[in-house]
C-alpha positions in Angstrom: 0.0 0.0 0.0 1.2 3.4 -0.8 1.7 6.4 1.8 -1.5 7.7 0.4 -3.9 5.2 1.9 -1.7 5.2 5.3 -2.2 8.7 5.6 -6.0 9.0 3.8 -6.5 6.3 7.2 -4.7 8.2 9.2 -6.6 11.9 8.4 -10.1 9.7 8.8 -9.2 7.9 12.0 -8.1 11.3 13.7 -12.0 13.1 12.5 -12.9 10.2 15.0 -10.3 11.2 17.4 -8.6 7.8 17.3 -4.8 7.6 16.4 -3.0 4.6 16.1 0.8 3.7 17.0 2.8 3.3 13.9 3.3 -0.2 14.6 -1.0 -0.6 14.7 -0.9 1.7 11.8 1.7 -0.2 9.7 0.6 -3.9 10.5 -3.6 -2.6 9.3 -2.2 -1.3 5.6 0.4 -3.9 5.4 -2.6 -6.7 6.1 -5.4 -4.8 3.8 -4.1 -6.6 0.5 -4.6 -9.6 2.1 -8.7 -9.2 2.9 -9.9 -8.7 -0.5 -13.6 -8.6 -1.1 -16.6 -6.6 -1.5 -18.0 -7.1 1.5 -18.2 -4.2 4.1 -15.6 -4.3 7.0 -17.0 -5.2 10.6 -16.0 -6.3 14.1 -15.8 -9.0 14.9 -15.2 -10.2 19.0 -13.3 -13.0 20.1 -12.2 -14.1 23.8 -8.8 -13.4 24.7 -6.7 -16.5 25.8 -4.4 -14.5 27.9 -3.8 -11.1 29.0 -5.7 -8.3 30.5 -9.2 -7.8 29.4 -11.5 -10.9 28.3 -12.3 -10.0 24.6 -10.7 -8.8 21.7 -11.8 -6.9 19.0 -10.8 -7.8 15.0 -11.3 -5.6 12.0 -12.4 -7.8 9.0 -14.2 -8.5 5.7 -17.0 -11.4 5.7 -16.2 -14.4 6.5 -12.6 -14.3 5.9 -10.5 -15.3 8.9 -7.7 -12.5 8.2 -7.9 -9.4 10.0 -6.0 -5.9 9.2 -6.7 -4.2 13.2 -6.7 -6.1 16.2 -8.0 -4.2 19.9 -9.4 -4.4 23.3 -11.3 -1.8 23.0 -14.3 -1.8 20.5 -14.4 1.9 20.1 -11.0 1.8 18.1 -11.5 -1.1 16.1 -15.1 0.1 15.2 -13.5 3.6 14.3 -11.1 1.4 11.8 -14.0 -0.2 10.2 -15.7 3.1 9.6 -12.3 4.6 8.3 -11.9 1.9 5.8 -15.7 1.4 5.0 -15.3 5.6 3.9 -11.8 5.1 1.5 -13.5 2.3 0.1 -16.7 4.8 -1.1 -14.5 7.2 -2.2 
């Protein structure tokens, strides 16, 4: 992916008021070739083995396994869905 969709991302994440580290930032637009579809993006929650916090939340496209963004906390991954779902539109 080109520094164009990083920082098209980026510029949509932060009208949400959610940055991500470089390292989140890096591993979603390095994993978005990978979930090709159609299909709108969407969380999906799945219980933590270990760690703090029982659930984890995954950015992904139907019923593909792969997932670009990986959180505890719903509100970031959901603003990573809506970030993607809008540069897909455009």
């Amino acid at each position: 992916m080109t520094n164009d969709f990083q920082d098209r991302l980026r510029a949509l994440l932060g009208l949400q008021e959610v940055e991500l580290t470089d390292d989140e930032l890096t591993r979603a637009v390095a994993y978005y070739p990978r979930c090709r579809g159609k299909e709108r993006w969407e969380v999906r929650e799945y219980a933590r083995p270990t760690g703090p916090g029982a659930r984890e939340y995954r950015v992904v496209r139907g019923s593909r396994p792969e997932d670009v963004y990986r959180s505890v906390e719903r509100v970031r991954a959901s603003a990573v869905v809506a970030a993607l779902n809008q540069l897909e539109l455009q």
